[in-house]
Structures are given as structure tokens and as C-alpha cells.
KOLPATOR-142654 format. One line per 3 residues: number of its first residue (from 0); their letters; for each residue x, y, z of C-alpha. Coordinates in steps of 0.001 Angstrom, whole numbers. Each point is the difference from the previous one (the first is absolute). Layout:
BEGIN
NUM) a) X:Y:Z | ...
END
This chain:
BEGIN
0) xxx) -20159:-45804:-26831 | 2114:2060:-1756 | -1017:2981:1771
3) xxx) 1081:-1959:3096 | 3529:-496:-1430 | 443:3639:-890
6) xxx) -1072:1273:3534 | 1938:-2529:1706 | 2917:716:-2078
9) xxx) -234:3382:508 | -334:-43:4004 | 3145:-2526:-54
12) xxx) 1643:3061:-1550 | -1202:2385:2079 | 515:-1887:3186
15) xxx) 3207:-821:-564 | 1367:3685:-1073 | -1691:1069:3383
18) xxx) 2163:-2593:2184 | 3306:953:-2086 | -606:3865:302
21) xxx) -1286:-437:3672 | 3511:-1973:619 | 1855:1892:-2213
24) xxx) 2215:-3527:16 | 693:-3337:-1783 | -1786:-2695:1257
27) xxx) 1088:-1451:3424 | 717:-3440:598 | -2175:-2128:1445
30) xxx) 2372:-931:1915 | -222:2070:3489 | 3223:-372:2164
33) xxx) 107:-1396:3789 | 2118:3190:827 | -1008:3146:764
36) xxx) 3366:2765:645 | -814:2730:2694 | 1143:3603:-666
39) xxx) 2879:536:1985 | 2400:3122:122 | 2256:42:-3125
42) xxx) 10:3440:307 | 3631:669:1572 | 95:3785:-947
45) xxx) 1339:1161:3424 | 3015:-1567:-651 | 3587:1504:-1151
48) xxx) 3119:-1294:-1663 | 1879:-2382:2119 | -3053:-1251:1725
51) xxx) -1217:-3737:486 | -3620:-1148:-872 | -2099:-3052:204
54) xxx) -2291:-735:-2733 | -2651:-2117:1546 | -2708:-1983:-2120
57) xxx) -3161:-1428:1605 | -2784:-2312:-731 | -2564:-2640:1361
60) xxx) -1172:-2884:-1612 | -2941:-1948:-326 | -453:-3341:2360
63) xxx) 1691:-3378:-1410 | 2551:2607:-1538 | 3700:509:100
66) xxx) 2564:1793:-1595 | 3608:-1338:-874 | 2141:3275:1796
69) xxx) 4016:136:-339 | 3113:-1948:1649 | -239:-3106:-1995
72) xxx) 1313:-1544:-2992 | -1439:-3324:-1423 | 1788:-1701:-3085
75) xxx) -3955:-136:-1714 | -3502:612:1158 | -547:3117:2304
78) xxx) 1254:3439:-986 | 463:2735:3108 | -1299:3435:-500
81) xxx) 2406:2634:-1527 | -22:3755:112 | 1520:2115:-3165
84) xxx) 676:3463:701 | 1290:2520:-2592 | 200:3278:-497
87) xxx) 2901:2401:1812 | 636:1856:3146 | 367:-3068:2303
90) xxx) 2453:-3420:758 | -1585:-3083:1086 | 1505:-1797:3563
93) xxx) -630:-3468:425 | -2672:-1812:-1921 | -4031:3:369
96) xxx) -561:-1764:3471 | -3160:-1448:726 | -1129:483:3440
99) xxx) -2234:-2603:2371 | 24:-2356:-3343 | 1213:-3432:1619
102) xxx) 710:-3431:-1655 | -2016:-2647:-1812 | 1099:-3400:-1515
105) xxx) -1310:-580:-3631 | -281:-3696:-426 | -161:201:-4085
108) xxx) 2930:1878:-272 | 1900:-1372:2832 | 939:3641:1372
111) xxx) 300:1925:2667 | -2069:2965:-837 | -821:3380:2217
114) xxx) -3600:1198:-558 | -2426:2704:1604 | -3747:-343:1001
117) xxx) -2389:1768:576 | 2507:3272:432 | 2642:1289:-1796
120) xxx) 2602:2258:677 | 2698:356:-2485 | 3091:2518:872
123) xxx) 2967:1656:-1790 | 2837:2455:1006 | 1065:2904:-1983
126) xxx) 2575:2882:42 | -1610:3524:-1512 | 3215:1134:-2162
129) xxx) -2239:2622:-1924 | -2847:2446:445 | -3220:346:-1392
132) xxx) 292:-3597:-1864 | -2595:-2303:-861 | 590:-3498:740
135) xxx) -2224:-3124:-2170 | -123:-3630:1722 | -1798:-3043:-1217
138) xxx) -345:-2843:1618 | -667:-3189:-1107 | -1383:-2896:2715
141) xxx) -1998:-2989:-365 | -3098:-1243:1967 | -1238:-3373:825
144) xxx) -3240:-1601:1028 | 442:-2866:2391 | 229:-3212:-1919
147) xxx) -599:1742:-3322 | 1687:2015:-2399 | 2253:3241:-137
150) xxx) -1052:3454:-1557 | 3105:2537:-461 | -553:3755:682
153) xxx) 1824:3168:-929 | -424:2979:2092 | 1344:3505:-1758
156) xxx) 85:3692:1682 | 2176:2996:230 | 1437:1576:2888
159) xxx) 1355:3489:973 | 2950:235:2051 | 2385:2974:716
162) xxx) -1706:3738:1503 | -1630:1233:-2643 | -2668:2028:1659
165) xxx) 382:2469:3069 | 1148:-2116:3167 | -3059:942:2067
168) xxx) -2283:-1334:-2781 | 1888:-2853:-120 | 50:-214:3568
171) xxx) -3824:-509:-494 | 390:-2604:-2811 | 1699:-2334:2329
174) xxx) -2154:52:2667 | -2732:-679:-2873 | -92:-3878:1417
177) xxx) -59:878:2972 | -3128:2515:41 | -1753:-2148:-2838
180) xxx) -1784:-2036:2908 | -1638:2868:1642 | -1142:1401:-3271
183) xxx) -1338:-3557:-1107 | -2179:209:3174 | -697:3889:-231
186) xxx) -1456:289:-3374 | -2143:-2900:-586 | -3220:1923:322
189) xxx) 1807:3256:-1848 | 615:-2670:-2801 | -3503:-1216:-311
192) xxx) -1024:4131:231 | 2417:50:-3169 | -1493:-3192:-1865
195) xxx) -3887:1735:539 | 1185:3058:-1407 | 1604:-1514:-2757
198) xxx) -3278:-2244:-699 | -1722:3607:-214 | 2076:1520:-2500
201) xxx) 139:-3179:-2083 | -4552:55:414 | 529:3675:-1410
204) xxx) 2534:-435:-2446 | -2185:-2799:-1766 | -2820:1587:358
207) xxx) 475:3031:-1662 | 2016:-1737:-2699 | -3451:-2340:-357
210) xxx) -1596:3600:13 | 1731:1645:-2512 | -663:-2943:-1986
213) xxx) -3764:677:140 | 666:4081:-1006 | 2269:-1006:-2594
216) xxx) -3619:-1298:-2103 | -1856:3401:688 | 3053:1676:-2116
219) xxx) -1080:1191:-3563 | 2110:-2228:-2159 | -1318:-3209:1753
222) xxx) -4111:824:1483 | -1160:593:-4239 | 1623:-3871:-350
225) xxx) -1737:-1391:2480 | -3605:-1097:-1870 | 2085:-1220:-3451
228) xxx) 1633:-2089:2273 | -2526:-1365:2177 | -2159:-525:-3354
231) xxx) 2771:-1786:-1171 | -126:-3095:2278 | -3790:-606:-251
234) xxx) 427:73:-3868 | 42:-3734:-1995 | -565:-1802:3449
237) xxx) -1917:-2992:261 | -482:68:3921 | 217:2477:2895
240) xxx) 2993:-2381:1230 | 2068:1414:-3364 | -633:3102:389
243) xxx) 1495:-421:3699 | 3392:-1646:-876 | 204:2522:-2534
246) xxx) 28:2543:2543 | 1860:-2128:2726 | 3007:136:-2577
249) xxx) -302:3091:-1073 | 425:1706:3404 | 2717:-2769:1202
252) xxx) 1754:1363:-3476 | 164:3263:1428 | 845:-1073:3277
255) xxx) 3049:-1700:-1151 | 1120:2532:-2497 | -37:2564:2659
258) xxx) 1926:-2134:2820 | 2743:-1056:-2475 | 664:3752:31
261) xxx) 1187:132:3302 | 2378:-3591:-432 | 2745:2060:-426
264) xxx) -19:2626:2953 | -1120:-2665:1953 | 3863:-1690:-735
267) xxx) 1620:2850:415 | -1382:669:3193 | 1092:-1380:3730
270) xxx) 4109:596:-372 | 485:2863:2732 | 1869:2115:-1901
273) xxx) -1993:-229:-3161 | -3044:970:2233 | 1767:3199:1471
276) xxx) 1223:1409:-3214 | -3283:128:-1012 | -968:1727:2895
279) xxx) 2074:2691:359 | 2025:173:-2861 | 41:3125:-2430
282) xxx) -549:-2329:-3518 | -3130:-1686:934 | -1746:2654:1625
285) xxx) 377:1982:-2318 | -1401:-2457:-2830 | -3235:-758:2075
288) xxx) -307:3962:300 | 221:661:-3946 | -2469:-3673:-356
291) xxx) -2601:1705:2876 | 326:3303:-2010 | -263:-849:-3454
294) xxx) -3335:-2375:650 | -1109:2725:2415 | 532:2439:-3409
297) xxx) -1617:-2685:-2394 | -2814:-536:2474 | -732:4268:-530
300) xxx) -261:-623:-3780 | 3605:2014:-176 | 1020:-3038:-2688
303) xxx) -705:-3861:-432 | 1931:-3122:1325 | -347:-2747:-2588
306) xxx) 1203:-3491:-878 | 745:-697:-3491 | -2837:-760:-2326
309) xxx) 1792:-3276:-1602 | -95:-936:3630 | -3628:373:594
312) xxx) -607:-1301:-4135 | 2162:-3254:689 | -1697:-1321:2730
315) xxx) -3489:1163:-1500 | 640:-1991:-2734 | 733:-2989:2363
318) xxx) -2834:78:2119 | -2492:-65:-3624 | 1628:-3581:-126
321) xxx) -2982:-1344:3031 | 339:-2425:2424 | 1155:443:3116
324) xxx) 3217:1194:-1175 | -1609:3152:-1828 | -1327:1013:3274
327) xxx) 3516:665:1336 | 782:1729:-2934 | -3166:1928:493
330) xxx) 710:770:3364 | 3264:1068:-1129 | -932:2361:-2631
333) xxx) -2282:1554:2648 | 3427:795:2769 | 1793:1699:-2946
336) xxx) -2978:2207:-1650 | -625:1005:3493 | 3118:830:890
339) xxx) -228:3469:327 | -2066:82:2769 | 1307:-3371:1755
342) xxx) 3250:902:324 | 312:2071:2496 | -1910:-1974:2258
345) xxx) 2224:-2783:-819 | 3052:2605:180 | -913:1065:3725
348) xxx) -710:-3284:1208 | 3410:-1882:-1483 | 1831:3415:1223
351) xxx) -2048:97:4013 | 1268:-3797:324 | 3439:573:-935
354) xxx) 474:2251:3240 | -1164:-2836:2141 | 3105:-1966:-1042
357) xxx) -2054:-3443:181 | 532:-2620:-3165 | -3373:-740:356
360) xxx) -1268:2975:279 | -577:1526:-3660 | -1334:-4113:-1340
363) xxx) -2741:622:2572 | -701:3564:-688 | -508:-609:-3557
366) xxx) -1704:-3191:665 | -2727:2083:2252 | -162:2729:-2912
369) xxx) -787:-2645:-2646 | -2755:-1395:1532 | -1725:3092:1092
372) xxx) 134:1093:-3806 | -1110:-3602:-1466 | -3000:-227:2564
375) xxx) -2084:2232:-1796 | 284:-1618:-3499 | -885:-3770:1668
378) xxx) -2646:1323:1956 | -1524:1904:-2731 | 55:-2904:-2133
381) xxx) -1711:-1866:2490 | -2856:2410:460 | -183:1706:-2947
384) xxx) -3180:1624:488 | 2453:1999:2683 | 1124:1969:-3033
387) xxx) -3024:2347:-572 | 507:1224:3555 | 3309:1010:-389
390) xxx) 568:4223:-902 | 73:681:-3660 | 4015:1677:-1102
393) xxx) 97:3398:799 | 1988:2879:1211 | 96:-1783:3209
396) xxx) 3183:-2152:-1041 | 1553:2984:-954 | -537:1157:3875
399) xxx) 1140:-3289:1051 | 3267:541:-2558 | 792:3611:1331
402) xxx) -245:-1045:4151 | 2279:-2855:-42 | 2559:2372:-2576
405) xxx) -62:2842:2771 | 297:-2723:2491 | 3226:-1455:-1871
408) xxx) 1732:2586:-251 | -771:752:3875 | 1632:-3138:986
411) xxx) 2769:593:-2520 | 1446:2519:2750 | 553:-2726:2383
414) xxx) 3007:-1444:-2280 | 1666:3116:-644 | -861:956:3896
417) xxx) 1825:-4078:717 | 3677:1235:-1582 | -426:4110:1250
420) xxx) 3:-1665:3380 | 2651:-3006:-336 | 2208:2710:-1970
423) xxx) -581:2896:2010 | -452:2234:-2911 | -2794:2049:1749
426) xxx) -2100:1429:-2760 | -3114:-1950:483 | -475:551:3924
429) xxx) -3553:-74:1689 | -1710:3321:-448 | 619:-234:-3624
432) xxx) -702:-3298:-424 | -3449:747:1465 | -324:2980:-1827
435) xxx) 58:-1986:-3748 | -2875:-2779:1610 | -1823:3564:1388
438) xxx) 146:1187:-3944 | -827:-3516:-1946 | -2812:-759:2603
441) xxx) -1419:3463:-581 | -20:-363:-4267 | -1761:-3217:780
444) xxx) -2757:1515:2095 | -286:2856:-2885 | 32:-3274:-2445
447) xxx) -2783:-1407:2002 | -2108:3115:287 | 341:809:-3928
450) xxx) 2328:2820:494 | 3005:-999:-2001 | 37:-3094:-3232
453) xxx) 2517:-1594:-1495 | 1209:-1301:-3316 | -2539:-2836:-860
456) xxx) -3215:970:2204 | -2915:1474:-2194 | -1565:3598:-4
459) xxx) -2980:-1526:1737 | -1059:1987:2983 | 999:-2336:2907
462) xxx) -3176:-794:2107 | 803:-120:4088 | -1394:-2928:1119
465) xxx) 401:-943:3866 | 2442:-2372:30 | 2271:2633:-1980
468) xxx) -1047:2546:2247 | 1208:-2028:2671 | 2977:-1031:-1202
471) xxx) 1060:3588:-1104 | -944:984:3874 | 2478:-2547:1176
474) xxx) 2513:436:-2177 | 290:4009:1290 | -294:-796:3542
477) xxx) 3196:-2048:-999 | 1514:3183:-1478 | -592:1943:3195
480) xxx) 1382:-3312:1798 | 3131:688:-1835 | 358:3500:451
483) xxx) -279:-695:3776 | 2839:-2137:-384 | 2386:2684:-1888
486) xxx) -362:2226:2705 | 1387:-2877:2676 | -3089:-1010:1047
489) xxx) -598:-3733:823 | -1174:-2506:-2845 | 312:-3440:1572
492) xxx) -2140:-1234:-2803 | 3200:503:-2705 | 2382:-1488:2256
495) xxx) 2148:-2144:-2295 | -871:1733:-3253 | 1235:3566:593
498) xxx) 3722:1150:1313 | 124:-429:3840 | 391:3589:2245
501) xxx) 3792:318:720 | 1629:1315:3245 | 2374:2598:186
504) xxx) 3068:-106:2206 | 1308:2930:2214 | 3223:672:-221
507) xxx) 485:-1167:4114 | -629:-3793:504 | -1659:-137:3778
510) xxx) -2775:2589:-1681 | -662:-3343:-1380 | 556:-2257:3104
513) xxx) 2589:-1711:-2323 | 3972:-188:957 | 1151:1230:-2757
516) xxx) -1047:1273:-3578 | -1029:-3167:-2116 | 2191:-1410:-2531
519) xxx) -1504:347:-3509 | -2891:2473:1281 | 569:2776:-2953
522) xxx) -2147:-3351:-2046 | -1210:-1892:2107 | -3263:683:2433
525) xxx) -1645:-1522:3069 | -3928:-567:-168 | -1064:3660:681
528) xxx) -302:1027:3567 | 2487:-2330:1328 | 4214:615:-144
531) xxx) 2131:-2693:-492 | 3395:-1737:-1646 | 493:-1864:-3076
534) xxx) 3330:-1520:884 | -461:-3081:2216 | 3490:339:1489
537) xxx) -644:3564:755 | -3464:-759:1678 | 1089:-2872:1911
540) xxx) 2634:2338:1666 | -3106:3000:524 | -1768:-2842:1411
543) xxx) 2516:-1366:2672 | 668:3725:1206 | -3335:920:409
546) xxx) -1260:-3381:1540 | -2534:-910:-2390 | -1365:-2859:-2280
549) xxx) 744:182:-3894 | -2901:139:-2118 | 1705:-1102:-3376
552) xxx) -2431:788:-2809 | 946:-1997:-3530 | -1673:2587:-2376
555) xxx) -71:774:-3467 | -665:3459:-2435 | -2432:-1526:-2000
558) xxx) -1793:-2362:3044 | -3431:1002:-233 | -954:-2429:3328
561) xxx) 3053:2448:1513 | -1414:2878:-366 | -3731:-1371:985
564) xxx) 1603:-1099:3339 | 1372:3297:365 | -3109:2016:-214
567) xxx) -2284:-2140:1405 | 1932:-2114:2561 | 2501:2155:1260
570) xxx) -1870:2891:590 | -2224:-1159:2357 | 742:1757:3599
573) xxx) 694:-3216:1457 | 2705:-1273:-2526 | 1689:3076:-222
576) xxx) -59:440:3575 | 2094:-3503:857 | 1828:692:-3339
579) xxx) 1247:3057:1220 | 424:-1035:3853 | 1764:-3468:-663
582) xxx) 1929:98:-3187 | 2405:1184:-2438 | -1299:-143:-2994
585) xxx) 2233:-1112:-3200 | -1766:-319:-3698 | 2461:-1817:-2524
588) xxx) -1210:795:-3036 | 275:-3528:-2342 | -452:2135:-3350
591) xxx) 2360:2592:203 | 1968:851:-2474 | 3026:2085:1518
594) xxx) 3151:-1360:-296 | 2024:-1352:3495 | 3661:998:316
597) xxx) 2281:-2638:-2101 | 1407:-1411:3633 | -3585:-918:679
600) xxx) -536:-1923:-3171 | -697:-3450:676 | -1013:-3383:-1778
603) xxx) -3628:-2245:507 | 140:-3618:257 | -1188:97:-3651
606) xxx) 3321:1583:-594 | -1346:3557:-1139 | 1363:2849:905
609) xxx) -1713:1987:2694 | 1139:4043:-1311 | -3526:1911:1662
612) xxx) -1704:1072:2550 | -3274:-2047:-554 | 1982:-3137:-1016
615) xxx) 1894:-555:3066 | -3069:964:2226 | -1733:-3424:-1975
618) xxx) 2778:-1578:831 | -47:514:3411 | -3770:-415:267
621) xxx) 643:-3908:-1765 | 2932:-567:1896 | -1538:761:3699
624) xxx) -3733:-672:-566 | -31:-2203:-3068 | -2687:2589:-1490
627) xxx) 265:1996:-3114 | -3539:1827:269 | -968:3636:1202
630) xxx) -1352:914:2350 | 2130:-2156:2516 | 147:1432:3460
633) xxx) 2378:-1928:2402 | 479:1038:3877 | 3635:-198:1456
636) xxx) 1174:62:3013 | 3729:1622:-226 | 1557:-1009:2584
639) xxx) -317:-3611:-137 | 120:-117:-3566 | -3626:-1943:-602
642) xxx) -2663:622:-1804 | -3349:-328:2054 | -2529:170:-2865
645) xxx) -1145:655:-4023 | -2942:767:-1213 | -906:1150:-3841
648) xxx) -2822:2006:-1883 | -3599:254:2648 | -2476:1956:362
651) xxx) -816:-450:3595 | 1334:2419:2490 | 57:-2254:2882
654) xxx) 1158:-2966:-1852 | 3169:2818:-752 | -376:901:4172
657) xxx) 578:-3309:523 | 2693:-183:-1978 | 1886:3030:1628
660) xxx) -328:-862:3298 | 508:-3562:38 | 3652:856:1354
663) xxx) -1722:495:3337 | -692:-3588:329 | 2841:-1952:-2558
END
């Protein structure tokens, strides 16, 4: 019984930090409200000083609903909806009208109310006297059920009014509700393409988190601990059943321990902004670069990453105290002694899930991790006679150690290759970032074969068994893989994880079937073998002239699915074929870091200031397409201003074909 209570206590716990992390909110009401407001355009930034807007709320409501609207005054009783708008740049004319609202005679109060259902449509008139200004409203309504009682309702947003972009982006932006329709109905299969993929990466993601948790025993400071531990549980027990709780809480213990590590990235994840400073700014990358190369160092034997002892001694001398409470502390003393050798594991995986930019996403990852590394200690405890089958400690671990430090610092590249790109710095480009995987991959081979030791392996000849043979085979046709690579040949299989090929402009646009020399092209590149802008203005122009579709490609420097696309997708003859026949290609880059000219500085409806390249390139992909996630391709027709389709990461080239040439039939 009390067993029970701990376990059940201890899921409550668990269970609910999931739901708060996974909603990364206070607790909603139970209350769920009859209304439900449409998205309608707020977005009045093709407008100029002097100019006259309606701001126009909708909604529908649920049957046997209604909602007091305006035009009415009653001494007590019913309240009519009000709107509050502050902020400057604009002068209200008139007040909030509601439109196709009609009257209604309340008995109780004896008044003449007006009242919507089913629809609303709420409208107010405003004057731009100011550019570039964000506008706040709030409105406050009330809504009844027939013959029952009232809720009230607040609705709060922010709104953009006054040309701050280009005028033939904006032109775009308008024309957003407009075109929404046809996208609705083009992309509902590219959307459930997108949702597969994503079910993919979140399958691999988990899995080799649950993976690494099952490595993480085979590492020297934790495979020698293994039998104490196991022996430990059987030890004192009066039945098979104790000896089983024992072990149930002993690998929950570590479970929790190691998910409560992720709480707080988990929090600070899912704000946009948060999540691309992370990705592409200098700071960050550059800590999870030193992190990957300092394990990948302490991994070679170069030093040791410890805990402090009074740590590990503290909650020793807690877990001697029994009960089920000692095995916490047991479990706990075990994640700090092993430290050394868990945390990088823990390191990449917390650091991987921070570039997805999903709350959930590092809870989950550490979650999988856990359990793959408390398996092995429940499972042994179970079957203990599983323990004499196990390999005895060896030089082995030490293998094990020195392959995942080589592999670290391999993968530490791909930060410092992240702000090269977004920065433009240029000293880490593609031959030579193939030429330092060429070298480490080759001192691993020599590592495997016996040819070179490190710090903390033995003098003992190393005997070449055939899995290390194999493995050291591998790992050298990897090196010649990467050599192939330096000298520009394809190497589809690092797409994502290496710098992409970059094209060089002539001098003469129409060498380039182009109109005119791309804005921004001394940084910025198309996917290689195609020529393109990376100004939408400046395309949509190309693209009117030369009587062809825009392909508008939301990329990123660091967007590994971007670069996969690239050299898979858009190579294929048949892509690049109606790619090159049918459209003008423009990539806006969401990541980059180059500053706009201070007249193109604008504000989001967030109120930051938009001062980049990549930042008003996200702004425009949220604003149009109400996506902030790369790859998104979009096909536009210029001339009548709509966009026929979207479609995001696949890797199906007709499921892309499709995609292209569904202008043929929209």
C-alpha cells in the first residue's frame, strides 16, 4: 500500500509537469466560449498617411447563441460590445458599427436591445496619420445562451497600419484574403505531406535519443556499476515481488531525474524569436560548439568532466537511509558519478532539440533518453542470471569513449558552420569543412586498426577482431566519401550537415536568365545550379517581364531540410527542367543577418523592430502564409497577385511535380 501511494504520487507529478510543459500555459477554464473569431485582414500595410481604413472583426457562434452588438443603451441589464484602440498613427471616425445585427426585446430588463446570431461582423473607420505604427484594440462583448445566462469576452490583437514594407510586397499582403481560399484548397494534401514528414523526424528524433540512452550504459564509468547495482535489489528481499518494486523505482528515479533536466528549455522554448536566436545567432552557437568540443576532448582522455564529490557524497549518504526514498537517492548518486560520460549525450540531445524550436521538444527527448538508459538496470534486475552473459570491462569502453569523442567534435562544426553562414564570415566554407571530417574520420580508422592510442588506453597490443575490422573499413570509405566531396563532387548523403555548394554570379544578368543582377547576391546564394533573386519586390518585377510564375522559396542558412531539398529534390531533371522553364526563382533567406537600409526598418505586430535581412523575410513568410518553418515553397502567379499553392519539407519528387505544376490546372 504504501508503495502504491508513492508510485501514484509520483505519476500525479509526472503527469501533470508533462501537460504544463506540453502547454507551456496556466490552466484553461473549463469554461469553452460559444464564439469562435475568424482571421480577417488587420494587416493594412499598403496604406499611407491620409488614408481611410475599415477594421473589420468577424465571428460565428454556436446555435441557441447571440451576442449583444452596439447602437443601444439600456439604463441596467445588457451591455453592447466596445472596441478600445490605442496606440498612435491613426484618428478614429464614427464609432464601432455593427453590421446585419438587428433588434431583440429583453423582457427582464424591459429594453430594446440589438444582438447578432449566428454571424458577426463588427466595423470601424480610421484615418492613417502616421507610418509604420502599430495599433492595439480590445474588445470587450458579451454572449448569451437562449433562456440562460451571459458569458463576457475580451478579444485583444495588434495591427500594422502605415507602408512599412516595399509597396509591391505589400501589394501581395492585401490580396492575402483574397488568395487564402485557393491556397486552403491547394495545399491540403501538401499539408498532410508536411504532417508525415514531421511524424518521421519526431520517430527519429526519439529514437535515437531512446538509443543513446542504451550506449550511454556501455560507457566505462557506468558498465563496471552495473552488477553492484543489480546485486543490490535482490539483497534483504523477502519475495521476487520486492526485488521488482525495488527496481520499478529505481529506474522511474532516473527517469524523472533526467526529464526534470529538460523543464527548463522546454519553457523557454516556442516564443518565435527566442527559437531563432538560437538558431542563428553568434552566442549560442558558439556555446554548443565549445560544449560539443570540450566532451568530444574529455571523451579522448585529453582531461575529465566531473561533478563535485560533496554532490555525489550527499546524496550517497541519502540513499544508505532505505526505503523507497534511498532508491532515488541511489539513482541519483549514480547520474552524478557518471557524469563524465553522460553528459554529452545529454548535452547533444538538450542542444539537437533546441534547433527544432518546439516546447515540447527537449521534455520528450530527455524523456526517450532516460528510459533507454534505466531499461537495462530493471531488466537486469529482473533476470539476473542475464548478468553473466554480459562482456566483462575492458578496453572496449575505452573504444566506445574515443568514437563518440571524434564524433563530437565532428558535429561541433555544424554550429560554428550555422553563424559562418548566417554571418557571412566565410572561413568555414565546404571543401574545408570536409577536409577536417576527411582528417578526424581517418585518426579514427588508424584508432580502430591500432595505429595511433591515446591518453588512457593501455600498452596492450590491440587484437582486430571483425566487427573492428569492419568498422575501421567503413569508417575510410567515409574518408574517401569526403574527399570526393572537397573536390565538388556530389554527397547527397551530408545534405543538411555540411555547407551547401554556392553559385557564382557573372558580372551580365541575362548570362543568368535573370533581369538584372540580384540584390544582396555578394552573401546571399541560390541552391546551386539554379540563378535567382532574393528581393521579392525585385523578383516579382523579373517575373512580370519575363512572363513567368514566382517560385518564392522561404529558406534559411542553417535549414538542414533546405539544403536536403536542394540536392535531392531539385536536382532531379524534371524539377529543374519546369523550375527553369516556368519560374523566377526568389530565396528569402529568414536567418540572415545583414542589416536592411534604416528606410526599410519596420515594426512586427509584437512590436519588435524588424532591422535584417532574415527578420523581415519571417515576417513576410507569417504575414502572407501564416508559416514560420523552412523549407516553405509557395507558387505565385504575378500578375493577378495570388498565390496558387505551398508545400514544405518532402521527399517525393512527384509529390514536388505536383506541386509545380498545379498552376496548369488552379
Amino acid at each position: 500500500m504504501k508503495l502504491l501511494k508513492y508510485v501514484l504520487l509520483i505519476g500525479i507529478c509526472f503527469i501533470s509537469t508533462i501537460n504544463l510543459v506540453a502547454n507551456n500555459s496556466p490552466i484553461q477554464s473549463s469554461i469553452k466560449s460559444p464564439i469562435e473569431w475568424k482571421t480577417t485582414d488587420l494587416n493594412f500595410i499598403n496604406n499611407n498617411i491620409g488614408d481611410t481604413l475599415n477594421l473589420v472583426f468577424k465571428a460565428t457562434m454556436k446555435n441557441d447563441f447571440y451576442m449583444y452588438a452596439t447602437g443601444f443603451s439600456c439604463s441596467q441589464g445588457p451591455i453592447p460590445t466596445t472596441l478600445k484602440l490605442t496606440g498612435e498613427g491613426f484618428k478614429t471616425i464614427g464609432n464601432l458599427k455593427s453590421i446585419g445585427a438587428h433588434p431583440k426585446l429583453d423582457k427582464d430588463w424591459n429594453c430594446n436591445m440589438i444582438i447578432f446570431d449566428k454571424e458577426v461582423l463588427l466595423s470601424q473607420k480610421i484615418v492613417i496619420t502616421k507610418n509604420n505604427q502599430l495599433l492595439n484594440y480590445k474588445l470587450k462583448y458579451f454572449t448569451c445562451k437562449t433562456n440562460d445566462s451571459c458569458i463576457p469576452g475580451k478579444k485583444y490583437g495588434k495591427i500594422i497600419i502605415g507602408n512599412p514594407i516595399d509597396k509591391i510586397e505589400s501589394d501581395i499582403i492585401s490580396k492575402k484574403t483574397a488568395s487564402n481560399s485557393v491556397i486552403d484548397k491547394a495545399v491540403s494534401s501538401e499539408e498532410k505531406s508536411s504532417e508525415k514528414e514531421q511524424k518521421k523526424s519526431w520517430i527519429l528524433y526519439l529514437l535515437t535519443a531512446f538509443m543513446a540512452g542504451l550506449l550511454t550504459v556501455f560507457m566505462p564509468c557506468i558498465f563496471p556499476l552495473m552488477p553492484m547495482t543489480v546485486s543490490y535489489f535482490s539483497k534483504g528481499n523477502k519475495s521476487r515481488l520486492e526485488t521488482i518494486k525495488k527496481a520499478f523505482i529505481y529506474g522511474l528515479s532516473i527517469v524523472i531525474i533526467y526529464t526534470a533536466l529538460a523543464i527548463l528549455p522546454s519553457l523557454l522554448l516556442g516564443s518565435d524569436r527566442v527559437n531563432n536566436w538560437i538558431s542563428t545567432h553568434w552566442l549560442p552557437n558558439i556555446l554548443f560548439f565549445l560544449v560539443f568540443v570540450l566532451f568530444g576532448l574529455s571523451f579522448l582522455g585529453a582531461f575529465e568532466l566531473k561533478l563535485p564529490y560533496k554532490w555525489a557524497n550527499k546524496a550517497d549518504n541519502l540513499s544508505e537511509k532505505g526505503g523507497y526514498l534511498g532508491l532515488f537517492f541511489m539513482a541519483l548518486t549514480l547520474i552524478i558519478v557518471s557524469f563524465s560520460c553522460t553528459g554529452p549525450f545529454i548535452s547533444s540531445i538538450l542542444i539537437l532539440s533546441s534547433k527544432g524550436g518546439i516546447s515540447i521538444k527537449p521534455f520528450l527527448g530527455m524523456l526517450s533518453y532516460s528510459v533507454g538508459f534505466a531499461l537495462p538496470f530493471v531488466l537486469l534486475a529482473l533476470t539476473p542470471q542475464l548478468l553473466s552473459k554480459l562482456p566483462k570491462s575492458g578496453a572496449w569502453m575505452n573504444t566506445i569513449k574515443v568514437f563518440f569523442g571524434i564524433l563530437e567534435l565532428g558535429l561541433s562544426l555544424k554550429f560554428l558552420s550555422n553563424i559562418d553562414l548566417v554571418y557571412g564570415w566565410g572561413f568555414l566554407d565546404r571543401s574545408t569543412f570536409l577536409t577536417i571530417w576527411a582528417v578526424l574520420s581517418l585518426l579514427l580508422a588508424f584508432y580502430l586498426l591500432g595505429f595511433i592510442k591515446f591518453s588512457h588506453d593501455d600498452d596492450t597490443p590491440i587484437k582486430l577482431s571483425v566487427g573492428r575490422f569492419l568498422m575501421a573499413t567503413f569508417i575510410l570509405f567515409s574518408t574517401i566519401y569526403f574527399i570526393t566531396g572537397i573536390f565538388d563532387r556530389p554527397v547527397n548523403a551530408l545534405s543538411g550537415l555540411i555547407p551547401p555548394k554556392v553559385n557564382n554570379y557573372h558580372t551580365t544578368a541575362s548570362k543568368n536568365n535573370l533581369c538584372e543582377t540580384p540584390l544582396y547576391s555578394s552573401y546571399l546564394h541560390s541552391p546551386a545550379g539554379f540563378n535567382g533573386y532574393f528581393d521579392l519586390e525585385q523578383a516579382k518585377k523579373c517575373a512580370k517581364k519575363q512572363g513567368k510564375m514566382l517560385l518564392i522559396d522561404f529558406t534559411g542558412h542553417g535549414c538542414a531540410n533546405c539544403r536536403k531539398m536542394e540536392d535531392t529534390i531539385w536536382v532531379q531533371p524534371n524539377v529543374k527542367s519546369e523550375i527553369e522553364s516556368n519560374y523566377i526563382v526568389v530565396s528569402l533567406y529568414v536567418d540572415d543577418k545583414h542589416e536592411l537600409p534604416k528606410k526599410d526598418h519596420l515594426k512586427d505586430l509584437a512590436g519588435y523592430d524588424i532591422t535584417t535581412v532574415g527578420e523581415k523575410n519571417l515576417f513576410l513568410e507569417k504575414s502572407l502564409f501564416n508559416e514560420v518553418s523552412q523549407p516553405l515553397y509557395v507558387t505565385y502567379n504575378p500578375i493577378t497577385d495570388k498565390a496558387i499553392s505551398k508545400i514544405g519539407y518532402t521527399n517525393n519528387v512527384n509529390e514536388f511535380i505536383n506541386f509545380l505544376t498545379k498552376k496548369n490546372t488552379d
